[in-house]
N, C-alpha and C positions, 0 to 999 in steps of 0.2 A: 378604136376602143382605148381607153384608159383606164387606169387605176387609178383610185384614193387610198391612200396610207394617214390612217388616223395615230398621230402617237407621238413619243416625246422625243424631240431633238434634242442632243446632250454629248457635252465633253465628259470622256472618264480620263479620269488622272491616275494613272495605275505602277505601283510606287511597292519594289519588292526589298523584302525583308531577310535576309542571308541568316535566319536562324529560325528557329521556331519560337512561336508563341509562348507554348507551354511549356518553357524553359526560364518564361521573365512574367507570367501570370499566375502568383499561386492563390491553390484554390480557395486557402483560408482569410487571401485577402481581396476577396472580390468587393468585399461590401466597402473597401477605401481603395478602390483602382486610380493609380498614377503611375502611368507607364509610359516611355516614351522611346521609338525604334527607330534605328539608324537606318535608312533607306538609299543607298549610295545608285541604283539604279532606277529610272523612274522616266514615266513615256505618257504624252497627253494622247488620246486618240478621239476621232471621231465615232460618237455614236448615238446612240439611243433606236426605241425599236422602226421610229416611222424612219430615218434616217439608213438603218443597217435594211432594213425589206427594200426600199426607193433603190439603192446602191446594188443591190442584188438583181434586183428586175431591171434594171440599165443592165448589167453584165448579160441576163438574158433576151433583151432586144427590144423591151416590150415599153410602152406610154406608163409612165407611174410617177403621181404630185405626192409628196411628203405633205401632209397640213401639218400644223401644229405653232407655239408659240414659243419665240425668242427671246433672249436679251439683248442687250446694250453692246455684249461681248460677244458677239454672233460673228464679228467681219469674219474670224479664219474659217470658221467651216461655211460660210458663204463663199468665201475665195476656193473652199473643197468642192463645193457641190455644182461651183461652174467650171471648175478644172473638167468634170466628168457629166458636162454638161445636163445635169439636175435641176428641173426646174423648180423655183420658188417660188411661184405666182399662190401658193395657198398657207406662206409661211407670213406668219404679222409676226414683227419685231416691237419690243417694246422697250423705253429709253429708260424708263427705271425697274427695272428687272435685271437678273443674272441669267444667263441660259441654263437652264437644269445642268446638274454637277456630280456626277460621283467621283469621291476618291478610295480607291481601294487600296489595300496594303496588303499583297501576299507574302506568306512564308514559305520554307522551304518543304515542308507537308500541303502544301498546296491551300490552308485556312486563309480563311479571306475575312479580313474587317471592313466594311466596307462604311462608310456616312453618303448619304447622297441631300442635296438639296435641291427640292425642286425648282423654284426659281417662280421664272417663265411660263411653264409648265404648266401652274396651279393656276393659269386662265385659259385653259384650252376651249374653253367654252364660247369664246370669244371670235371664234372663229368658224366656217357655217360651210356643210356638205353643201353643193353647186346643186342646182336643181333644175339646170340649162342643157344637159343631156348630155354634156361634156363629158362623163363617167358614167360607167355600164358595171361598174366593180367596187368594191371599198372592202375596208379591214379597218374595225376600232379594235385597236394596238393597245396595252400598257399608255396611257397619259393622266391627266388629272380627270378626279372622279365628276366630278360635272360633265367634262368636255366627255367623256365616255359614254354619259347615260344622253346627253342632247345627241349627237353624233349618228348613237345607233336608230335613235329614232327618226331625225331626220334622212338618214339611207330609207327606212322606212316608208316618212313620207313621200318622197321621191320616187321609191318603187325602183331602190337600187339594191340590188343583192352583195350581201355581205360577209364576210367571217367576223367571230367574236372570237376575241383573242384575250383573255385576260391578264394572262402573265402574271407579271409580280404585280398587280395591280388588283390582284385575285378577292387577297384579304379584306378592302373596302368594299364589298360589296356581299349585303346578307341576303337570306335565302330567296326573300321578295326579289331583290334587285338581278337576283342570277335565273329566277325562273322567267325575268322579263324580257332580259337578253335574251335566251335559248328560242323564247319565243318569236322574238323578231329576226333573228340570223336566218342566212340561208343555210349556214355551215358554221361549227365552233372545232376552234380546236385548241387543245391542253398538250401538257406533259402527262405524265403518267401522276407525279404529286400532287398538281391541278388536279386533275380527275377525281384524285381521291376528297380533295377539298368539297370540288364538285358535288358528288356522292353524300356526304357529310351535311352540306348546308342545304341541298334540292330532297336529300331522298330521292332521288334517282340514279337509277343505274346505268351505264354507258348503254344498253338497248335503248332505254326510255328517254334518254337523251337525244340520243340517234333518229328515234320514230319523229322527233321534233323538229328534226331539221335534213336539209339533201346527206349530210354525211356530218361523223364525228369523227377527228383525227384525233389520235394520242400518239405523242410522239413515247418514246421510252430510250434514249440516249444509245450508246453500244449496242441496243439490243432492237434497235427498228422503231418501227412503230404501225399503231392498228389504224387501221380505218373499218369505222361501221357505218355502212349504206345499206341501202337496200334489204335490208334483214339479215346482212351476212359481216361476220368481219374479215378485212382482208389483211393477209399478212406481207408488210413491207419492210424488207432486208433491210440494214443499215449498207450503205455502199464503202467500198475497200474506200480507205485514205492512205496514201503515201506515205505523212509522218503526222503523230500527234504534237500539235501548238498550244493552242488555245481554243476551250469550247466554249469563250465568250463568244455571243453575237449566231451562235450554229442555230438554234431554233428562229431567228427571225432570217435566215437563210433559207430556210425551210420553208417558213409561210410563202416568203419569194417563190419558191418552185410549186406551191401550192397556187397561188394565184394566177400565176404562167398557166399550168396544166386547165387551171378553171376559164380562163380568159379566152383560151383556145378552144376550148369543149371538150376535153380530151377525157378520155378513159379517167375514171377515178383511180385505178393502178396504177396506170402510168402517170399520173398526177404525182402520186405519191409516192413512184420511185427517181421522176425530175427534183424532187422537193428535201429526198431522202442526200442524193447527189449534192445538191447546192450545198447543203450542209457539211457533208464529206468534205468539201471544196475548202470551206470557209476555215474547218480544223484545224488545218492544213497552214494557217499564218497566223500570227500575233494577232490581236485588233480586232475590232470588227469589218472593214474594211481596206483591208490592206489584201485583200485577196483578188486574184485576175482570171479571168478564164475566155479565149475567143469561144462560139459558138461552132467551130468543128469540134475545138477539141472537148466543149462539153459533150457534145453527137458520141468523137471518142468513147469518153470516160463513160458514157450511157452503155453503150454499145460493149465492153469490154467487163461493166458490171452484172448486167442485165440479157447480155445476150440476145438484144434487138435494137432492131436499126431509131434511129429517131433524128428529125428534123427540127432542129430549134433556129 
């Protein structure tokens, strides 16, 4: 069994700012903004969402291809993905293109400016679900809005079951385009924001959402998150972390132990308290990947949150 990870490969460049914002932004001069922050700390990492889920379900054991489209400037994180042996066979590189780019700038209040350029990215399209039986699983991720709506249909054609995952990717797509996803996913799942987006553009409710598909996850940060299946929803802890890091990169952590749980057949609970973990996990470091974990000691950390045994 294998996984597809549909979504964007991407360097963040993430560059802090030792003061706050609203101390060098005043309010009455927004409409002539020139401002400019001294950034003495600053760190490139790997990520984007097919990238941070592939890297996550390596750490839990399982077959998972990254698709998605590259730049010119792709060798380092191609030098990362074979460090942790990643495969690339469904990644196209393309010679005039930039690999998607976010730069963010945080301050000490934790506000974030972020610019992102997609690059690469904006032909995701270009690239085509396997219809060779090779993958039993996929998840269209956050990528370009082309490559998202060809993607989920082709899982479709294939007769491969999928999650929709919108992310930040959410806002491109109006109410036509979100009730056409719902329809062909086996499974979507949001944040609690999404959701409300959701809600907003379908007119539907997380039930009628749900009736549409095997299950609907909403994740809700610190505070768990739901799943509705079956006509019920089920409630999933957020699991203890060690120290709080960084909660960049925690929800596609999460899809990772979502798709682990699904790939295996596993209880919809216990799916989504493997999924709730990963997450915890990832907190817990800078980056989106700079996190490690063997597979006892997830067993562990399962086991000591949850108070049942588990086999990963």
């Amino acid at each position: 069994m294998a996984a597809l990870v549909c979504g964007s490969l991407a360097y963040d460049t993430i560059m802090v700012f030792e003061g706050k914002f609203k101390e060098h932004i005043l309010a009455d001069k927004i409409h002539m903004l020139n401002v400019s922050f001294l950034v003495p700390n600053i760190r490139r990492e790997f990520g984007g969402c097919a990238g941070n889920i592939v890297y996550n379900m390596n750490l839990l054991g399982v077959d998972a291809y990254a698709m998605g489209v590259v730049g010119h400037d792709f060798a380092p994180y191609r030098a990362w993905m074979d460090k942790f042996g990643l495969s690339q066979r469904h990644v196209l590189e393309l010679s005039d293109e930039f690999t998607a780019q976010a730069y963010i700038t945080t301050d000490l209040d934790d506000n974030q400016i972020t610019a992102f350029h997609p690059g690469a990215m904006n032909h995701s399209s270009e690239v085509n679900v396997p219809d060779d039986g090779s993958i039993t699983i996929g998840i269209v991720a956050p990528d370009g809005r082309d490559g998202m709506i060809r993607h989920a249909t082709e899982f479709v054609d294939a007769n491969i079951p999928f999650i929709f995952d919108p992310g930040q990717g959410l806002p491109m797509f109006d109410r036509d385009d979100l009730k056409r996803f719902i329809g062909q996913a086996t499974w979507v799942t949001v944040n609690d924001y999404e959701m409300q987006l959701v809600q907003e553009r379908t007119g539907w409710s997380p039930d009628e959402v749900a009736k549409q598909v095997e299950a609907l996850i909403v994740t809700r940060g610190g505070k768990g998150s739901h799943i509705y299946s079956g006509g019920r929803r089920i409630e999933i802890p957020a699991a203890k972390v060690e120290r709080l890091a960084d909660p960049t990169g925690c929800g596609d952590a999460y899809r990772a132990g979502l798709l682990y749980g699904l790939m295996n057949n596993l209880d919809i609970e216990i799916t989504g308290r493997i999924a709730s973990l990963c997450g915890a996990i990832k907190i817990e470091q800078h980056g989106t990947q700079n996190h490690h974990f063997t597979q006892e000691e997830f067993a562990r950390r399962y086991r000591e949150n949850f108070d049942q045994e588990i086999v990963i």
